[in-house]
N, C-alpha and C positions, 0 to 999 in steps of 0.2 A: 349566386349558385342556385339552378333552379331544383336539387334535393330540398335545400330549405323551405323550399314552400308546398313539398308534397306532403299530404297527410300522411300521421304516423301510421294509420292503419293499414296504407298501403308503401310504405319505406319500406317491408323486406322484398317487398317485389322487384321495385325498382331497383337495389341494391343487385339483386340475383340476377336481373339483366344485366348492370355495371358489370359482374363479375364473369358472366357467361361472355361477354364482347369483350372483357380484357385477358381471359384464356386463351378465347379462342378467336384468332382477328378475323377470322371467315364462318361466319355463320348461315346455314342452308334450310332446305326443307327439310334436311334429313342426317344433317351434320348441328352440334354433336348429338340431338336428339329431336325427332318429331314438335317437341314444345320449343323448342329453344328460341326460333323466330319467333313466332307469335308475339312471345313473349318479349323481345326485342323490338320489334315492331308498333308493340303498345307502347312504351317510352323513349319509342325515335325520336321523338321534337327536343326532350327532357336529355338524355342520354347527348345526343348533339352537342348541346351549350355545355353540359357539365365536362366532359372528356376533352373538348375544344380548351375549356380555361382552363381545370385542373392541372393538365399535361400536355396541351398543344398535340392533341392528337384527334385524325376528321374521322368522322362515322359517317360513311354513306350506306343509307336502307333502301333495296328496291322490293316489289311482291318479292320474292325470291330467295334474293341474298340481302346480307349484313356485313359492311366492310368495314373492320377499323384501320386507316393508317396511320400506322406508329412513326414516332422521330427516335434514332436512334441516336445518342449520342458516343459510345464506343461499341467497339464488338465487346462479343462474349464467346470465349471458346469452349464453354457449356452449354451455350443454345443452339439450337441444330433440333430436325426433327428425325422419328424411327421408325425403323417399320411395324408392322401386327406384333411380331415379335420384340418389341423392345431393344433390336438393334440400332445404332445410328447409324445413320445414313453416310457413305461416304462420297468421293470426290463423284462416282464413277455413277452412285444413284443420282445426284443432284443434277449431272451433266445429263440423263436421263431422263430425268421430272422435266429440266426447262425443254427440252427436244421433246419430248410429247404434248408439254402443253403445247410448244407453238405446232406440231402437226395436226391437234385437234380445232385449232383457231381454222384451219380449214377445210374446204371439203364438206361432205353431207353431213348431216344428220346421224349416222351411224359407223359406226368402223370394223373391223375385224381384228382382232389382236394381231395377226400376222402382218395386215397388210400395214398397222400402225410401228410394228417390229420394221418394216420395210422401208420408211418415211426417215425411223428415227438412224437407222443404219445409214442410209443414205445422209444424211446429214449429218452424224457425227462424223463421217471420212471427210469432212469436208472443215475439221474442227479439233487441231492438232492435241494429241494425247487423249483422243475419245475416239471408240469405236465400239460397234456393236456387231456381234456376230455368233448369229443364232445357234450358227454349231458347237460352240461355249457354251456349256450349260450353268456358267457363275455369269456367264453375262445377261442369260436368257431369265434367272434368278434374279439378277439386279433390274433388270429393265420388266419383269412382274412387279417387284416392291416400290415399283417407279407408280406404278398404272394402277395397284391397290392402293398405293397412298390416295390419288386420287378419287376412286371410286368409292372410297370411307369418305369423302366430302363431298360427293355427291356431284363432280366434275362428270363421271360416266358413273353407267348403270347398266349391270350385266344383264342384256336380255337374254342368252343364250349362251351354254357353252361353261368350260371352265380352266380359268388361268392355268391352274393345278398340273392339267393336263398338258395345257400347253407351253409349258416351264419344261415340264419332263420329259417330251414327246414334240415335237412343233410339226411331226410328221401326222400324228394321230390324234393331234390335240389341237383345240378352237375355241377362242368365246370372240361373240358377238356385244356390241358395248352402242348403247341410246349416248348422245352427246348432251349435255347442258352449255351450252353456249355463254349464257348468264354466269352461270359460276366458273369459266374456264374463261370468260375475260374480266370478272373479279378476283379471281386467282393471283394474276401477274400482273402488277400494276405498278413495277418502278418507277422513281419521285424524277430518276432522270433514264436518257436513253442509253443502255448498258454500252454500247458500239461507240457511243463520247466518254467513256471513263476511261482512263487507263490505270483508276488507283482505286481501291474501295472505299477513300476518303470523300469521293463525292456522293458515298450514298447516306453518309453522317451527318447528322446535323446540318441545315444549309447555311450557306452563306449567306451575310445581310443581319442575321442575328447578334446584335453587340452578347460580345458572352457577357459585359457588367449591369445587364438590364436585370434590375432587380427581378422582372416578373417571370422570364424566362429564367432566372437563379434558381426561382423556386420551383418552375415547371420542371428545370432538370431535376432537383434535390427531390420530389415527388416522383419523376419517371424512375428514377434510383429505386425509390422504395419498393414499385411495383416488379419491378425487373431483376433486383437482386433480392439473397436469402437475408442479406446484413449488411447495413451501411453504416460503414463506421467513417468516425470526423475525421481520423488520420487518413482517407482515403481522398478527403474532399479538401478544397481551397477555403482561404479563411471567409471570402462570402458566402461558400455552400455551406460551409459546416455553423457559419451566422443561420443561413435558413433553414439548415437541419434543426436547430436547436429552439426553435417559433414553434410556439402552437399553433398555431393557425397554419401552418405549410403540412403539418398529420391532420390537424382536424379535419380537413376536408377529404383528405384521403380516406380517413375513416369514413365520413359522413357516406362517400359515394361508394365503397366498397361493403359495409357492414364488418369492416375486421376491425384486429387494434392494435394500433402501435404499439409497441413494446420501447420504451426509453431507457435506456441506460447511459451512464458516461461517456461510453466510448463510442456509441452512436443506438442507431432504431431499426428495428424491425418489427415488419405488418405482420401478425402471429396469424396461422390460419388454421388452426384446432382442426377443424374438421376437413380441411383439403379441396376446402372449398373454391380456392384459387392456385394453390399450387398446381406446379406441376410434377416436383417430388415431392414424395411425403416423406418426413422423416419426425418419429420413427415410422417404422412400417416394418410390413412381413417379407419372406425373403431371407438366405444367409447373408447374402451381403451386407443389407440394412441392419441384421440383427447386430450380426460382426461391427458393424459400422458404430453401433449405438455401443455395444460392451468397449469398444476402443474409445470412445468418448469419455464412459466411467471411468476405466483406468488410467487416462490422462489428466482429467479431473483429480482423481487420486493421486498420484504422481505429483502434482503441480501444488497440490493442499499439505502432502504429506511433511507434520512436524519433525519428523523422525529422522529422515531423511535432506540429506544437502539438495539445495535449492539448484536448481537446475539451470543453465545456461542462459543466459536472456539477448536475444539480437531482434535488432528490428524489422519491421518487414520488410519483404524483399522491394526491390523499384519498380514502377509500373511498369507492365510489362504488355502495356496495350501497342506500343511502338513497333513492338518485335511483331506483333499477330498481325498489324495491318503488313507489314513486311513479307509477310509467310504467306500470304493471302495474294498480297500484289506479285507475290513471284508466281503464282498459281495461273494468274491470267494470260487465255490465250492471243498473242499481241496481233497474231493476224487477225483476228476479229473485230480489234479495234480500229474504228473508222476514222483515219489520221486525219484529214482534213478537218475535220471537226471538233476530234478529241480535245477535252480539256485537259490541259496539266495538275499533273498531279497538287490538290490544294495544301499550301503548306499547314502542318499544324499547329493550333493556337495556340502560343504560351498559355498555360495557366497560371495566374496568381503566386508568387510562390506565399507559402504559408509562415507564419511567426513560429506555429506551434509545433513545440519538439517531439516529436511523435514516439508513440509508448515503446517499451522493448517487451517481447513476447516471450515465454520458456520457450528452448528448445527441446524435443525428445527425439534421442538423437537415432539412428539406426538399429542398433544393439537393442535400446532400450524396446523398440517396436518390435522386433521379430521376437526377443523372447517372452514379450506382452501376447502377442497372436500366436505363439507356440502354447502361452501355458493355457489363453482363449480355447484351443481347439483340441489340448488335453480333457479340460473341463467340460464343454458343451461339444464336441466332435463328433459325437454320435446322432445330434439334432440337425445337420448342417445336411446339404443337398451332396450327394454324391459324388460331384465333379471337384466340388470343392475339399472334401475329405480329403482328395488324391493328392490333393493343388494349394497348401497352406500358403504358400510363397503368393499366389496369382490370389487367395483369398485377400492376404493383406492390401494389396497392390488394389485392389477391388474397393476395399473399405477408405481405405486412404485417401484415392481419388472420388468416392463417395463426399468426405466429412471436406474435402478441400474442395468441391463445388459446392457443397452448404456452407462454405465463408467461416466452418468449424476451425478448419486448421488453413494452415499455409506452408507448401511444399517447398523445401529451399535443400540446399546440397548438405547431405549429411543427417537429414532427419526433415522434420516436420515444425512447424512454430504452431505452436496453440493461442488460438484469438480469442476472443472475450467472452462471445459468445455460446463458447461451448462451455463456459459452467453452467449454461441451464438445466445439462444433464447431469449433474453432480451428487444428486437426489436421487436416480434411478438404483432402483430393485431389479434383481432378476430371479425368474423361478423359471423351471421347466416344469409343466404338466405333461404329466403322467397319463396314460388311456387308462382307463379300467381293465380289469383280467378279460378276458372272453368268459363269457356263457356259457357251461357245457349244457348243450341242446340234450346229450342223451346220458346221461349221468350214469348209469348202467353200464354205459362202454368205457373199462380203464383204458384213460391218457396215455400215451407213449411217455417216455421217461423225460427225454428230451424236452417235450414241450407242456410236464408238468411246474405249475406254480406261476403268478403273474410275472411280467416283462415287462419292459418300457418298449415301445416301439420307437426306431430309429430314425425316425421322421418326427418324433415329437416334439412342436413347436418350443420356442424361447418365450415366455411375456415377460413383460415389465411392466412397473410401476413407478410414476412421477412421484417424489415426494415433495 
């Protein structure tokens, strides 16, 4: 592993490049920041070999761009990207982004938002269950969040003009867009040709890979690490959860990212304090996150609690990666698929089955949750964002599905299972800070009655404290 032989003096560097290429698999001039290349660029040769053994994943560097591809071994129906806004994307942007990229793979040098509106319209009718049509203003809205995703990485570059306007207006509104060619065919780079799948299993893991090769056991058990919040051994087969359990299959993970495993019984997680890798922080600012984190304490509480009868215990639900490739492959449009060619769908691998009896979880059941997040928003409701004050119901639902994409909980019929690693928060404090009174500027002019003596303002944040 060529980290081993970089001086110490210079490992955080190289580490912060590791981490910047495995955020972000597309790196630019100007995606995600002015430094970022350079920076990458300085430990291509280094960064290459380590990411190739580590995880079986290839980084190609040009002047330009930085591309890493990843081996995916299942979906994740948490990863997805958003727009400006923190929205995910849905069916209708994504059918969007791939019809733009491929209208910018042609043509000049420059385009005009319309006439690329023009291109993508034209070829979604031609692409059953997708259409664009400008006199939709949700459609004209999705297919901007298509074209800014892009232009934040630095695919196009507004010379002129402004989206904004032309979202809202397509009559009185225009921008003009520079193309980067470079980064708009490092962009799209599928391992196979989309028009031969008929099933999203060929863009998994390829074939040809013995799944019992030890080196590859451990590339997966490592790609786990980086990819998920928490890998626990009851998730994996008795030789992953063998090479979960080696130090040497973290060390190097460590080594090349600068984080640290976190080991516990039930399995490991890359802790990353400063969010330096992630891509949710938790905790974090936000009602939902706050909510997310006080629901965490309470089930903590709950689950420790002497006093009280021990709570339900079922095990986890069944993997439920079967179902998503199912959900996915219903999605595909089958006239697109090029039959003479098409591969059949690849059957899926047995996995190993495992010796080990896998743990049973608390359950908390429904009841227990709503009057948890009733008595939450009794207490702290007046800190909480507006929308949510209205919407306790949509709050929960919010938090829930929050701590069940951080691998906290596990959503099952009738409640929630509490996984292992949500005692980390078990130790949390909460305080509200307080603002200070106002100033009175003219001390001379008596207050109104009303707005004598200090207040808390309604927006004042939640903190916490680890203990």
């Amino acid at each position: 592993m060529r980290a081993r032989t970089i001086p110490s003096v210079d490992l955080d560097s190289y580490q912060r490049a590791a981490r910047l290429v495995l955020n972000h698999h597309l790196i630019t001039r100007s995606y995600p920041d002015r430094t970022a290349l350079s920076l990458v660029r300085r430990w291509a040769t280094e960064l290459r070999e380590d990411l190739l053994t580590v995880f079986g994943y290839r980084l190609e560097v040009t002047e330009t761009t930085a591309r890493l591809f990843t081996v995916v071994d299942r979906l994740d129906a948490g990863a997805g990207t958003v727009t400006t806004t923190d929205r995910p994307f849905d069916r209708r942007r994504y059918a969007y982004l791939a019809l733009v990229l491929a209208a910018l793979g042609r043509g000049s040098s420059q385009i005009t938002l319309s006439e690329l509106a023009e291109h993508v319209a034209s070829e979604a009718s031609r692409v059953e269950g997708v259409e664009l049509d400008t006199e939709r203003a949700a459609d004209r809205y999705a297919f901007v969040d298509a074209v800014t995703w892009l232009a934040t990485r630095g695919a196009i570059t507004l010379a002129d003009g402004d989206t904004d306007g032309w979202a809202h207006d397509p009559g009185s509104g225009e921008a003009l867009f520079d193309i980067d060619r470079a980064v708009v065919t490092a962009l799209f780079r599928p391992s196979r040709a989309l028009q031969h799948l008929d099933s999203v299993r060929g863009l998994l893991t390829g074939p040809g890979v013995p799944r019992t090769d030890t080196a590859e056991i451990r590339r997966r058990v490592r790609r786990a690490l980086v990819q998920r919040p928490v890998v626990y051994a009851d998730e994996l087969d008795d030789e992953e959860a063998l090479q979960l359990a080696l130090p040497r299959t973290t060390d190097e993970v460590e080594l090349l990212t600068g984080l640290v495993c976190e080991r516990r019984a039930e399995g490991v997680a890359l802790v990353d304090t400063a969010g330096r890798l992630s891509d949710v922080r938790f905790p974090s600012t936000g009602t939902v996150a706050q909510v997310a984190l006080l629901l965490a304490v309470e089930i903590c509480d709950r689950v420790l609690d002497p006093d009280a009868a021990a709570p339900e215990r079922r095990p986890l639900p069944g993997d439920r990666h079967d179902a998503l490739v199912a959900a996915v492959d219903a999605a595909i449009p089958r006239a697109t698929v090029f039959a003479p060619l098409a591969a059949g769908a690849p059957a899926p691998e047995d996995a190993p089955e495992s010796t080990r009896t896998p743990d049973r979880c608390p359950l908390l059941d429904d009841a227990w949750l709503a009057g948890t997040i009733g008595r939450l928003v009794d207490a702290y409701g007046r800190t909480f964002a507006a929308q949510w004050q209205a919407d306790p119901a949509g709050l929960a639902d919010a938090a829930i599905e929050l701590l069940d994409r951080l691998r906290l909980v596990a959503r099952v019929p009738g409640g929630v299972l509490a996984l292992p690693a949500i005692a980390r928060y078990r130790g949390a404090t909460v305080s509200v800070r307080e603002k200070d009174p106002q100033i009175d500027l003219f001390p001379d002019t008596p207050a109104p009655a009303a707005a004598a003596g200090p207040r808390s303002d309604p927006t004042d944040p939640i903190t916490t404290e680890m203990s």
